[in-house]
N, C-alpha and C positions, 0 to 999 in steps of 0.2 A: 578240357575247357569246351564247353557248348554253347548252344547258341538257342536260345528257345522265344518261338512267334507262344506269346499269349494271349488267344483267343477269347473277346466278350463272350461271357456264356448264355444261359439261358435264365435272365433271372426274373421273370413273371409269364404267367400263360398267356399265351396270345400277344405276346410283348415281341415285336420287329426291329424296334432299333431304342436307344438312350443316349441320353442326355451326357455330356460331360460337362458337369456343374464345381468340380473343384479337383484341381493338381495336388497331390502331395508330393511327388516327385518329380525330377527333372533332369536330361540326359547328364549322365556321367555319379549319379546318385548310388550309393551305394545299399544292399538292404537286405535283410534277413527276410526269409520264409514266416508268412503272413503279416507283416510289415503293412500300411496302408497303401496303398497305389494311390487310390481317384475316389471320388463320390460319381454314381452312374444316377439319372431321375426318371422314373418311368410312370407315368401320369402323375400323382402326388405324392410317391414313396420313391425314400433314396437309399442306395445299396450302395454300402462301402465295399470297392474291389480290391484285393489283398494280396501281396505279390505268393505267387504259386511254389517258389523257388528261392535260394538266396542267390546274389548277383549283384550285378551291376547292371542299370538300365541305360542300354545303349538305343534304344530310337520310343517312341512314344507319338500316338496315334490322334492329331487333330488338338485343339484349342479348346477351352473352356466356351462354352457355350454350343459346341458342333455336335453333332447327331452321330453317332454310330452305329452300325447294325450288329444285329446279333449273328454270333462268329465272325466277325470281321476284328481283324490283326488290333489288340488295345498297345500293347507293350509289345517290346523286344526285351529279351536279358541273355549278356553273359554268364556264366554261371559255372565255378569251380568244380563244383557239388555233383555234375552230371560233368560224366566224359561220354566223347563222343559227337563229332559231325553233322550228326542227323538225330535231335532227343524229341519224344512225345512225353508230351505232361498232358494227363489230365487237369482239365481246370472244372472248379466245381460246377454242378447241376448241370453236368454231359456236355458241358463246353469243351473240345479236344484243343493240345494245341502242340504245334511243329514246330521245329527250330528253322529259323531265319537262314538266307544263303548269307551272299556275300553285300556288302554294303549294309548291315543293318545299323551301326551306327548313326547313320541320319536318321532323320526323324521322318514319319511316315508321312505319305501326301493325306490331307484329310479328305475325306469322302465327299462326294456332294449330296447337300438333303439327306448324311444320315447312311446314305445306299453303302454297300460295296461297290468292288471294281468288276461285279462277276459277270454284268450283262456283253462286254465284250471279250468272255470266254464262255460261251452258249449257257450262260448260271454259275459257273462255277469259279470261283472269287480266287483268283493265283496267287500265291506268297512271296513268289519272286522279287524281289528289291530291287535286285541288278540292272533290271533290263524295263521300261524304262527307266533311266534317272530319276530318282527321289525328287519330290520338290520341298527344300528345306521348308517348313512351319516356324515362325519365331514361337519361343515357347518361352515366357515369361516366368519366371518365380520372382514373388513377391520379396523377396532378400535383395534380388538386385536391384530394387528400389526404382522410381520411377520409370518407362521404357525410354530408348533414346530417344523418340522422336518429340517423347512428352517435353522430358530434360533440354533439348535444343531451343523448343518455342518457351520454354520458362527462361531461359538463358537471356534468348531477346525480348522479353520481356520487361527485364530485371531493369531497376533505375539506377542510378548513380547517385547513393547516399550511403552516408557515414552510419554505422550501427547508433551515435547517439541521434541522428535524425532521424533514422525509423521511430526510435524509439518514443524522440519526441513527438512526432507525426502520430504517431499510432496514439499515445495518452490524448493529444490533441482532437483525435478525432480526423484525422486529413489525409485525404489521400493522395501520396505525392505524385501520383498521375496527372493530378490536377494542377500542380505548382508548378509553375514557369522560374529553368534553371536556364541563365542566357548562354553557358557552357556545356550543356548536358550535365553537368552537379550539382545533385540541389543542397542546399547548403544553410544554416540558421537564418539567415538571415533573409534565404528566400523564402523560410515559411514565417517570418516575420513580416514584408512584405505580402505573401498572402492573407497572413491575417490584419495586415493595416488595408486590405480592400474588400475582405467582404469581413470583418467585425462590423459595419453598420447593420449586416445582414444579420448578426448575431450566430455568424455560421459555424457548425459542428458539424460533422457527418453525421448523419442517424446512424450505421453501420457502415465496418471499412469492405471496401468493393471487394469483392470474392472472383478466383478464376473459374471458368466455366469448365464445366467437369463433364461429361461424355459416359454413362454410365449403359455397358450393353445390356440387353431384356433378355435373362436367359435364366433354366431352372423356373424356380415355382412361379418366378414373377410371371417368366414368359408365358406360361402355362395359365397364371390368373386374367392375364391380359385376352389371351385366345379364348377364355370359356367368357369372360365379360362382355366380349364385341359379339361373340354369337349368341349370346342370350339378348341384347338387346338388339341384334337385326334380324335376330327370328323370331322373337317375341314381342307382342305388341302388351305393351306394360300397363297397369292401371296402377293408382296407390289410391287405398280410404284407411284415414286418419280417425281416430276416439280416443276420446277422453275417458281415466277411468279414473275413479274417486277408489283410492288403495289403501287410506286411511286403517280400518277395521283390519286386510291383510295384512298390512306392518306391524300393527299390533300386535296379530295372531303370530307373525313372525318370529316378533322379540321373546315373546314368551315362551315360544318352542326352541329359543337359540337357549335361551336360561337355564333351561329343563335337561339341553341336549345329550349333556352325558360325555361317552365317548363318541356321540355320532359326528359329523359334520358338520360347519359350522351351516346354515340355510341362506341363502341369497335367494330376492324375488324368484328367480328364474325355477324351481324346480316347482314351486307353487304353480306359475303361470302354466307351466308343461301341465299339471293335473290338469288343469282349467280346459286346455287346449285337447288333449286326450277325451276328457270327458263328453266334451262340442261337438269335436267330427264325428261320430257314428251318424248325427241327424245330417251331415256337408260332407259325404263321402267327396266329394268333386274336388275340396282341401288337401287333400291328402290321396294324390292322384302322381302320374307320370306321362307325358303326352309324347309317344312316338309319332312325330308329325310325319316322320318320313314314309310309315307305314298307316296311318290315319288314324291309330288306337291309341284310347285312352287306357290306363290301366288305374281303378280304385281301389288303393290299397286295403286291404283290413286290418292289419299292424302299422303302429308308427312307428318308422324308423326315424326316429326325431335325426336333423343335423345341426347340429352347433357350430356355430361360424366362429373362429377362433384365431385370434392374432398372435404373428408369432416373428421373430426375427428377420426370417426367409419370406413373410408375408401372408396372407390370407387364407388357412388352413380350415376342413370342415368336417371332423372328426363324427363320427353316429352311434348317436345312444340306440340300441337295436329295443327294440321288442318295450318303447318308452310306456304304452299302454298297460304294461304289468308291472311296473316298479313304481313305488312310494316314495314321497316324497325324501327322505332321508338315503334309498337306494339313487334316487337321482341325483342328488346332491353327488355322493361318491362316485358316481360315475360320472358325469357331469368335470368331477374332477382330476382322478385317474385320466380321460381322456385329453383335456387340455394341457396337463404336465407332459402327456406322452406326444401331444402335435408340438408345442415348445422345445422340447427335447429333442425333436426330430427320431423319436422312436415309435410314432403308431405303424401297426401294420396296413398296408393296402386293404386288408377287407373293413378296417376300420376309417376308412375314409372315402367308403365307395356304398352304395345303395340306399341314400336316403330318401324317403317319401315326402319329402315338409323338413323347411329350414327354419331355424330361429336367428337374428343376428342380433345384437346388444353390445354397446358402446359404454352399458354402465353407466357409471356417473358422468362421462361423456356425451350421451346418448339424444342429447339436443331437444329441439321441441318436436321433431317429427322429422321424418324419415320417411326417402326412395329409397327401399334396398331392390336389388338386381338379382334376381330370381336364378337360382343353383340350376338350370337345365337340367335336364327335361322334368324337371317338376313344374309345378304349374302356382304353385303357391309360398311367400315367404316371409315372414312373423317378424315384425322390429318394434320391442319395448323400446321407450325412450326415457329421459332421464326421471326421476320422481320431484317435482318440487313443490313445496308448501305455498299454499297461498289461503284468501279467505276464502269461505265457502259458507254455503246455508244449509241447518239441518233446523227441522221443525222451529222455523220463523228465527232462529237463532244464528249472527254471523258467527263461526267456528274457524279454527284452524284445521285443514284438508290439505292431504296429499295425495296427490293430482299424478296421475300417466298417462302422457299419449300413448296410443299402440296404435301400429302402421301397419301393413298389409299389401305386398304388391303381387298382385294377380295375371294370368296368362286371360288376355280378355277374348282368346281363342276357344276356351271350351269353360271360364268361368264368367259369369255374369257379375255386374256390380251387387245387384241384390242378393245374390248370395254369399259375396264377400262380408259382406254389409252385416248381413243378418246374421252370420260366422261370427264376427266382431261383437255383434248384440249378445248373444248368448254364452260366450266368454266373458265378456265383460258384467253380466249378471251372476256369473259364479264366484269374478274376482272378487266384486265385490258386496257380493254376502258369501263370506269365505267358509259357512260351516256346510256351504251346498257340496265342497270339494270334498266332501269326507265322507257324504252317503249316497247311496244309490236310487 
C-alpha cells in the first residue's frame, strides 16, 4: 500500500496556477486509473484531470472555485497497485508527483490566491502534511444534498402547515408567509380568513416568493466578469447605430439556402462577415489591437473574426482565423463547427484566443440596437440586431422592407466617430446591394 501526493501539472504555456471549477470526487471515493478527478480552467479552456493511479482518495486540495498553482499537491491516493512508503508517479505533461507522509487523509489546507506554501521554504513548496496541522476544508458533494448550514436556516424557515395547505395555498396563489396563524399553524381556515380580507383586493400572488440563493462567481463566469469590468474602466466606449434595408440580401439568402445542396444551411451572419471583410482594408483602424500599456497600436491585415457565443457556462468567443479567405458557405461551416465545439465545452485554447474584431448577435433576440462591450484589447465590436419588416418606400412606392440595425462599439482612444461612422456606411452599401459581395 502507497500513498501518492498528485501534483497539478503543467497544462498550458505560461499558465501559473487554475481554477478548480468542478469535483468529481470526494474523500474516501474510490477509483480506477484515469477515472475523472476535477475540471482545472485556465483563461477560457477547461482540462479534465484524471486520477494517475487506482485508489482511494484520501485528502483533496481546496474548494470549487480556489486557485491552485501549478505543482502544487491536487489529490492524495491510497493505492494497492504501487507498494511501497515512499512512490513517484509521473503525472502528465512533466507534472511529477511524491507520495504523501503521515496524515494525508485530511484534506489539504487550500492555498491563498492560488499560491503554494513554497514562499516560507525560500521557494520551495514542502509536501509534509504532518507538521503543521491540516486545516480541514468542507468539501461538499453534491449527493449530500443541501450543506448543513443551508439545511438549518431552511429548517427555521419552514411554516407549520398541513401538506393539504401548502397545497391549497400554492393553487391559490398565497404565500403562507403572509397568513396570520394565532398558533403558529396555519390552517384552512386561516387562509380562509385571509382570503375574506384582501378578496376585495382581488388578491393572487403574481408569483409564490422564492428563497434567496447565494451563487459563487467562479470559472468562466468569473473570468467574463474580470474581462467585462476591465474593458469598460479602461476603455472609453462609443456606440453608432444604422439602419440597413436587408430586404434584397434575404432574398439572395433564401435562394442560395434552396440551391444549397449538401452545403450549410446560411444565416445573415456569414453574408455580413463578407461585407465586413470586404470594408476594412480602406478602416484598417477596425481591425486593430491597442497595447495601451506599451502605447501601440497593431492593424491587423488578416481577420481573425470572433464569434461571441453563448453557452451553458456563459459567454464564450470562439475565432474564425484567417475570415478574409473563406466564402461564404466555408463560413457558415465554421461558423458552426466552432459554436458546437464552445457548447460542448471542447474548443481548444488557440481557438478562443487571438481575435482582431468581434461580432456578437442575439439572433432573433437581437432587439432594436445594442451596447456591446468591446473583447479587449481590440478596439472595435460589430452587433446585428434583430430583422424586422415594416413599411418602407422604393421608387414613390409604400413596400414591405426588412430593416436591421447594426451597432458598433468603438475604443474612442485611437478610433474616431467618423471613421466608425463611415465603417458602418460602406458595409451597409454592400449589404445592401448584395451582388457588390461577390466581385472585386
Amino acid at each position: 500500500m502507497a500513498r501518492i501526493d498528485f501534483k497539478l501539472p503543467d497544462i498550458g504555456e505560461g499558465i501559473a496556477e487554475a481554477e478548480i471549477v468542478a469535483w468529481h470526487v470526494r474523500v474516501g471515493d474510490v477509483v480506477e486509473e484515469d477515472d475523472p478527478l476535477c475540471d482545472m480552467m485556465t483563461d477560457k479552456a477547461t482540462v479534465e484531470m484524471t486520477a494517475p493511479v487506482s485508489g482511494t482518495i484520501v485528502a483533496v486540495a481546496g474548494e470549487v472555485g480556489d486557485q491552485i498553482a501549478i505543482g502544487a499537491v491536487l489529490a492524495v491516493f491510497e493505492s494497492e497497485s504501487v507498494v511501497g512508503e515512499v512512490t513517484v508517479v509521473e503525472a502528465p505533461n512533466e507534472a511529477a508527483a511524491v507520495a504523501a507522509p503521515e496524515r494525508a487523509e485530511q484534506v489539504l489546507p487550500a492555498r491563498s490566491g492560488g499560491r503554494g506554501t513554497g514562499e516560507a521554504n525560500g521557494g520551495e513548496e514542502s509536501t509534509d502534511l504532518a507538521a503543521p496541522e491540516p486545516v480541514a476544508i468542507p468539501f461538499h458533494h453534491p449527493a449530500d444534498g443541501p450543506p448543513p448550514e443551508q439545511a438549518g436556516e431552511d429548517e427555521k424557515k419552514r411554516l407549520l402547515a398541513s401538506p393539504a395547505v401548502r397545497a391549497r395555498a400554492k393553487d391559490l396563489g398565497i404565500d403562507l408567509a403572509e397568513v396570520h396563524a394565532p398558533d403558529g399553524r396555519i390552517r384552512h381556515a386561516d387562509l380562509d380568513a385571509f382570503l375574506g380580507y384582501n378578496g376585495a383586493r382581488g388578491y393572487r400572488a403574481s408569483a409564490p416568493a422564492r428563497a434567496d440563493e447565494a451563487i459563487k462567481v467562479i470559472g468562466l463566469r468569473r473570468r467574463i466578469a474580470e474581462n467585462m469590468a476591465a474593458s469598460k474602466r479602461a476603455i472609453p466606449h462609443f456606440t453608432y447605430v444604422e439602419e440597413f434595408d436587408v430586404t434584397k440580401l434575404e432574398a439572395l439568402r433564401a435562394d442560395l439556402n434552396e440551391t444549397r445542396g449538401a452545403k450549410p444551411r446560411l444565416t445573415i451572419l456569414p453574408l455580413l462577415i463578407v461585407a465586413i471583410c470586404k470594408a476594412l482594408p480602406d478602416f484598417p483602424m477596425i481591425n486593430a489591437r491597442y497595447d495601451d500599456t506599451a502605447g501601440v497600436v497593431t492593424r491587423h491585415g488578416a481577420v481573425h473574426l470572433g464569434i461571441a457565443t453563448q453557452t451553458e457556462a456563459g459567454l464564450m468567443v470562439p475565432v474564425v482565423r484567417d475570415a478574409q479567405d473563406l466564402n461564404i458557405w466555408q463560413l457558415a461551416a465554421e461558423i458552426a463547427r466552432l459554436a458546437e465545439a464552445a457548447r460542448a465545452g471542447k474548443a481548444r485554447s488557440e481557438e478562443l484566443s487571438g481575435s482582431t474584431l468581434t461580432v456578437t448577435s442575439l439572433g432573433p433576440l437581437g432587439g432594436i440596437a445594442t451596447t456591446p462591450v468591446i473583447n479587449r484589447p481590440e478596439v472595435a465590436i460589430i452587433g446585428p440586431n434583430r430583422i424586422v419588416e415594416r413599411p418602407g418606400f422604393r421608387d414613390g412606392q409604400v413596400v414591405a422592407a426588412k430593416l436591421m440595425n447594426l451597432s458598433i462599439s468603438c475604443d474612442h482612444r485611437v478610433v474616431d466617430g467618423w471613421d466608425a461612422a463611415s465603417f458602418v456606411q460602406a458595409v451597409k452599401r454592400l449589404v445592401e446591394t448584395p451582388a457588390l459581395l461577390f466581385v472585386d
